[in-house]
N, C-alpha and C positions, 0 to 999 in steps of 0.2 A: 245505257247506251254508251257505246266506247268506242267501235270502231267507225272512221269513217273513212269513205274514200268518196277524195277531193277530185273532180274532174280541171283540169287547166291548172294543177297545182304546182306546174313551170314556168307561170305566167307572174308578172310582178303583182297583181291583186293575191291569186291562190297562193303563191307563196311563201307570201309574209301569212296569211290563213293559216296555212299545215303549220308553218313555225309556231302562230300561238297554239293553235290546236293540241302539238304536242307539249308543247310549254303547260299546258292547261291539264295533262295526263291523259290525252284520247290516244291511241292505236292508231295511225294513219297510213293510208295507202294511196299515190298519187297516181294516176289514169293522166297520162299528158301525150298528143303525139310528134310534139319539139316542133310544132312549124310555128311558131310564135313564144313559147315559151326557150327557158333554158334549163339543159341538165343539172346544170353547175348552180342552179336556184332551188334546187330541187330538195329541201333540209334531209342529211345524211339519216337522220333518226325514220326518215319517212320509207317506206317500200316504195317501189318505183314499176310502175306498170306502160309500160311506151306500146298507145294503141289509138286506135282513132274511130271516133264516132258512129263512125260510117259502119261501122265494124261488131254488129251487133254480139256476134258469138267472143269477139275480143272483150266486149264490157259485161260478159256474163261469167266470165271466165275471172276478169277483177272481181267483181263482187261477190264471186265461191270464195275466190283462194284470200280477198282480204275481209270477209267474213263480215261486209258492210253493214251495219244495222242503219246506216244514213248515207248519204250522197250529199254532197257541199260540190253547186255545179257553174263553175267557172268557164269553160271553155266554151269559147265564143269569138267570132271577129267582130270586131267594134271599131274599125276608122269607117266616120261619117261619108265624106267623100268618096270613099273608093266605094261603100254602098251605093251609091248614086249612079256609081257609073256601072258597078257590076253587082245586080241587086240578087241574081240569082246564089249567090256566093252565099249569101246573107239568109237569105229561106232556106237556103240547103243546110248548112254548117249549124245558123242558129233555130232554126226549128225544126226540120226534115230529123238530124242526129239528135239534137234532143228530144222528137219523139222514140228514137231508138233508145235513148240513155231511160227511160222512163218504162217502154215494153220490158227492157234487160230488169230494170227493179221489179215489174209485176211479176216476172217470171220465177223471180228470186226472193218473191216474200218481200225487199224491202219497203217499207213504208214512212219512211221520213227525206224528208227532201229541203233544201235549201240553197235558193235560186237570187246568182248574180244578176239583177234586172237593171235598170235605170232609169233617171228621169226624164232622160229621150223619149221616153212611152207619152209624155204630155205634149209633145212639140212646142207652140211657143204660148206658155202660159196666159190664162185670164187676171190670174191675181199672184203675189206674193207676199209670202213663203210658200212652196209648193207645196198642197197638202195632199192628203190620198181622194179628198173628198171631190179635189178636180177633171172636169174630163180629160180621157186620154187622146189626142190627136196627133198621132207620130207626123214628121215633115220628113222624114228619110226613109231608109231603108233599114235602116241600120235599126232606128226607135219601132218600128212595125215588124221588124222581126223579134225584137224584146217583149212588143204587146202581147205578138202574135201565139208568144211561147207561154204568156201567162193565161192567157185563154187556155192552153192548149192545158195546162197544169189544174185550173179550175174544172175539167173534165174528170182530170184521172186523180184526182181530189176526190169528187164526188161519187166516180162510177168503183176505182180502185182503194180506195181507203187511204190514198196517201196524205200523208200530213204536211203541207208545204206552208215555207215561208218567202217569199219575193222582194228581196231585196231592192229599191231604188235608188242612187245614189248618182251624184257629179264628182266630178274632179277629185277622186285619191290622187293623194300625194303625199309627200315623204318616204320616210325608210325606217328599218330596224335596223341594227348595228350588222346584221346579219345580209340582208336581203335588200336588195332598190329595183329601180326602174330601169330598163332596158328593153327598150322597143325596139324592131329593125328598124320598123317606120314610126320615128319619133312625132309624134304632135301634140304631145303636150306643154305645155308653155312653162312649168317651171324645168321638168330637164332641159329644155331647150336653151333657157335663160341659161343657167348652170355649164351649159356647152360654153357659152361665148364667157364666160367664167374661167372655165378650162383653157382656153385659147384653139376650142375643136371648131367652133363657127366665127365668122368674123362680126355676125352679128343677129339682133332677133328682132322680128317682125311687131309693128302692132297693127293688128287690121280693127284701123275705124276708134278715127278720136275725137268725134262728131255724135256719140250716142248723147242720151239723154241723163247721163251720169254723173256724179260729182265732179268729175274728170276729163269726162267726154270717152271715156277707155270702156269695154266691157267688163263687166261685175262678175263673178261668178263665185260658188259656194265650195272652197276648200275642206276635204276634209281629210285627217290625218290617216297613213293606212293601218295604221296600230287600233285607232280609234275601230276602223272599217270593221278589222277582225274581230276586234272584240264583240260587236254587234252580230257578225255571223255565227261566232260561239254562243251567245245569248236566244240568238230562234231558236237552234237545238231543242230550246227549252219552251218552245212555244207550246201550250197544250191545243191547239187547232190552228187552222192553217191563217191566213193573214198577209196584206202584202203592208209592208212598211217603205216610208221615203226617208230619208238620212240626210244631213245634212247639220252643218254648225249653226245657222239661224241667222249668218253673219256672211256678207261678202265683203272681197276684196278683188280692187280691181285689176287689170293688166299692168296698168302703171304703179301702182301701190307695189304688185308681185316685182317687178323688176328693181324698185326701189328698195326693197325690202333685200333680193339677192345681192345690190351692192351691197348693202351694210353688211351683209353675212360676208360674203366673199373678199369683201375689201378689194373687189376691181371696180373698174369704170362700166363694164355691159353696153354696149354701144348699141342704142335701137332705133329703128327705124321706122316710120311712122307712113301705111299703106292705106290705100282706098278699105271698104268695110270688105267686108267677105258676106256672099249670099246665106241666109239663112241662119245667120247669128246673132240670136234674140240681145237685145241692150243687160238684161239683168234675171241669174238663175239662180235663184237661192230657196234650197229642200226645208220642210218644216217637219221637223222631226219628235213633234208630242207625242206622237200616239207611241212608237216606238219606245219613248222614255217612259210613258205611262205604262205600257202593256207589259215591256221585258225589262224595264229596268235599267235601259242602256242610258250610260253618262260618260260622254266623249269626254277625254282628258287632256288633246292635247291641239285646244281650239283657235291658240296665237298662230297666225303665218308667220311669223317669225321660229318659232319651234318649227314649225312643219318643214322651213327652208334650210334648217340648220341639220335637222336631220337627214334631210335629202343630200345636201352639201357635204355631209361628214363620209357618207354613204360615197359620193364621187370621187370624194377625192380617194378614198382608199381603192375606186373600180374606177380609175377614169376611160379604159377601155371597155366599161362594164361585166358583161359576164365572159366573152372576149371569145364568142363562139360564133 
């Protein structure tokens, strides 16, 4: 198996993906249609396919000419919030077009698949480390249309022969030398830190320093996105289908993360300390055995400190990011 085509491989997760991918010697072909991703992310070595979901005769059309013997399926809207308020968005894009990304494979013979999911599919956990053995209780829209798409995969698993793996995962973060983070609508907390770093925000939020935490700050489970990819190169190799949760086994929390971007940045980070925000469990952290047991995967780069410094090396060379 060699070729694959990456769906959202414009996006800061799929992108640093296609780059190990081809780093790793696979044929890759990226299906992205730039409303969240960027061009300019898009690794030169990669074929570049600009088409959209919705568009079924478009993703059959990528998978003839880039001769897919797999799909690596990244493309997705994922901010929590704006599910909430526009949940239709979130059925349509994330499951509606990925039943269309999945009809285009049946049609096409392919039968290997490997699916960006998350640990949003649990809502607010019973226990920690999050294991696969937990029930799933999405609290958004956003986690119910990631369920909603792995049901939808244990179907065409069974009915179509496809071989999937369902990735679960929190917080990617950092960078390759190549490829970072660039959202239009930033919400993740270490770019953001990193902004007031730059001197692009005056300053960064902490919502809720009253949890039940070492700190009083939320916890959550960092993980490198080098580590991320390597993990999606290793299902490839899954011989049956299986969903995995990811995670370093280890949180850090809000305060630790900003405390951490000073030392890297050698500025001050000016932060400001807000009432909690609805629906933000106190502590998220992935259990990742079964994954290490079954493929083999061993994250390599599990210090927040490395993760910040990577992400930081990455800014300052794109302080206007990809600048599209």
């Amino acid at each position: 198996m060699n070729h694959i085509l990456v769906t959202g491989g414009a996006g800061y997760i799929g992108s640093i993906c296609v780059e190990e991918l081809l780093n790793a010697g696979f044929t890759v072909s990226v299906f992205d249609n730039l409303s969240e991703g960027h061009r300019l992310a898009i690794d030169s070595r990669a074929h570049f396919f600009q088409g959209d979901l919705s568009d079924i005769e478009a993703i059959k059309l990528a998978l003839h000419e880039s001769q897919a013997e797999a799909v690596m399926h990244f493309a997705a809207n994922a901010l929590v919030g704006e599910s909430m308020t526009d949940p239709g968005k979130y059925f349509r894009n994330n499951v509606a077009n990925g039943v269309n990304l999945l009809e285009a494979m049946v049609s096409k013979g392919v039968k290997r698949f490997v699916f960006s999911s998350t640990c949003a599919t649990f809502g607010t956990p019973e226990k920690m480390p999050i294991d696969e053995t937990l029930p799933q209780k999405p609290i958004n829209p956003y986690g119910e249309s990631k369920l909603m798409f792995e049901k939808v995969l244990r179907w065409y698993g069974e009915l179509h022969n496809i071989t999937f793996v369902a990735l679960r995962y929190f917080n990617a973060a950092g960078a390759s030398e190549k490829f970072g983070e660039d959202h239009r609508i930033e919400t993740h907390l270490i770019p953001n830190v990193l902004k007031v770093a730059l001197g692009q925000k005056e300053s960064v939020e902490i919502y809720g320093t009253d949890y039940p935490t070492p700190d009083g700050s939320c916890v959550r489970d960092y993980i490198h996105i080098i580590d991320l990819a390597q993990a999606h190169r290793l299902a490839l190799t899954a011989k049956e289908s299986a969903f995995y949760n990811l995670g370093t086994g280890g949180g850090t929390s809000v305060k630790e993360v900003i405390d951490c971007c000073r030392a890297v940045t050698g500025k001050e980070i000016k932060a400001i300390e807000k009432p909690r925000r609805a629906g933000d469990p106190p502590l998220l952290i992935a259990g990742s055995e079964k994954v290490r047991r079954e493929l083999g995967w061993q994250p390599k780069y599990q210090d927040i400190r490395t993760i910040i410094e990577s992400a930081w090396a990455w800014h300052l060379k794109h302080p206007n990011g990809y600048g599209d």
